[in-house]
C-alpha positions, -999 to 999 in steps of 0.1 A, spaced: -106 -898 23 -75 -914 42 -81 -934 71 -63 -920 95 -85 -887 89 -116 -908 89 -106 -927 123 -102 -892 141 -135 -878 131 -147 -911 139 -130 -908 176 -140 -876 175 -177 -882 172 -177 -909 195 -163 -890 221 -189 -863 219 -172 -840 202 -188 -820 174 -165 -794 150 -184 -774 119 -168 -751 101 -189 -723 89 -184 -707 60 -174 -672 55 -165 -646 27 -127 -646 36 -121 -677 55 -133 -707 71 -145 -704 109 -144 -728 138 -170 -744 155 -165 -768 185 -187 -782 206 -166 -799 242 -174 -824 265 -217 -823 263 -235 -838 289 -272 -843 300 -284 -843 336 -314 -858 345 -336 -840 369 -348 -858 404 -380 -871 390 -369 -879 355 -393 -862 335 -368 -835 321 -331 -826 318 -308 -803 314 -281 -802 290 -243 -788 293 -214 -783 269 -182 -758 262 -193 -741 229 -161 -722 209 -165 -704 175 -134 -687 163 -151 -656 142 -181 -652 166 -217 -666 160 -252 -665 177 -268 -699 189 -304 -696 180 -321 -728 182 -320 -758 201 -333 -798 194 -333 -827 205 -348 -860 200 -357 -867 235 -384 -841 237 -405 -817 216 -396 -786 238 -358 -777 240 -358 -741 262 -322 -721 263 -316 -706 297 -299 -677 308 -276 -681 336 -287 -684 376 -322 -703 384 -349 -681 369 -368 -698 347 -368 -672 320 -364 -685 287 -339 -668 260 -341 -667 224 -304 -672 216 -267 -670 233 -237 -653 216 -206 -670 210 -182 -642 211 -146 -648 192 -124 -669 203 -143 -672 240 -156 -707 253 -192 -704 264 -197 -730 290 -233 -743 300 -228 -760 333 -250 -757 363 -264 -726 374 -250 -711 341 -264 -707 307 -282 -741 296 -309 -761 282 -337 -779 298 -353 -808 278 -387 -804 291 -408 -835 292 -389 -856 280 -404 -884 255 -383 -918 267 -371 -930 298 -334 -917 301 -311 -933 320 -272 -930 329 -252 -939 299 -274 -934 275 -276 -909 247 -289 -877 236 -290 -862 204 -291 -822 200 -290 -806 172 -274 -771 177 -285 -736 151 -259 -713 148 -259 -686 129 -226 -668 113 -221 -630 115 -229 -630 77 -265 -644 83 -257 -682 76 -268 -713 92 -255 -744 101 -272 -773 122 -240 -790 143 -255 -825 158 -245 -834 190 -241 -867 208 -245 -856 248 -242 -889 272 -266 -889 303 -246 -883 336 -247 -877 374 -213 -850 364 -192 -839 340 -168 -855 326 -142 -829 336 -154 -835 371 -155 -869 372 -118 -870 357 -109 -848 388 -128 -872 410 -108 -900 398 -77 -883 406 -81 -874 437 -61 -889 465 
């Protein structure tokens, strides 16, 4: 593999960053995970999990992982606490989990977290033909982000 290619995927990972490209009968789809984050909550004894999901042809999230707990729950958006069993990605539409949105709590949480450090998740998705594909993601504990803190930066 050149390089070059194997430094951007490198960058890529390292930055958070998590394409998969799922296969299809005509063509390859798109997968992208953006800018993932974990919040802890007040007392520390669970999280919650954000990120900009994108799939090109469409897919269905369906199940959620991480190594920081045994019980990952998907929520729907606003502050029931209502689980749900999956999240579409529609075509060519950026799901965002953020806040008060759809997201995913890491319930009890099996190691002290702390800011900085990281989280993996491993996302499900299913294809509109039925197929799988586990995407692993590396989401870094913060107070906001990383979009917000950019902005925070910049302010005058």
């Amino acid at each position: 593999m050149d390089t070059r290619i194997t430094h951007v995927w490198r960058r890529a990972l390292a930055c958070g960053l998590a394409i998969a490209l799922i296969a299809t009968t005509d063509a390859a789809a798109i997968f992208i995970v953006n800018e993932p984050w974990v919040r802890l909550s007040p007392n520390a004894r669970s999280a919650e999990a954000y990120m900009q999901l994108r799939s090109t042809e469409g897919a269905t999230l369906v199940e959620v992982r991480s190594d920081a707990t045994a019980n990952v729950e998907m929520r729907p958006p606003g502050t029931k606490r209502t689980s749900i069993r999956e999240i579409k990605l529609p075509a060519g539409e950026t799901v965002m989990l953020a806040p008060g949105m759809h997201r995913f709590v890491l319930a009890s949480v099996n190691r002290p977290l702390k800011l900085g450090d990281r989280v993996a998740i491993v996302l499900t998705i299913e294809a509109v033909d039925g197929s799988r594909q586990e995407i692993p993601v590396n989401a870094e504990v913060r107070r906001r982000s990383p979009t917000d803190d950019h902005r925070r930066g910049h302010s005058h």
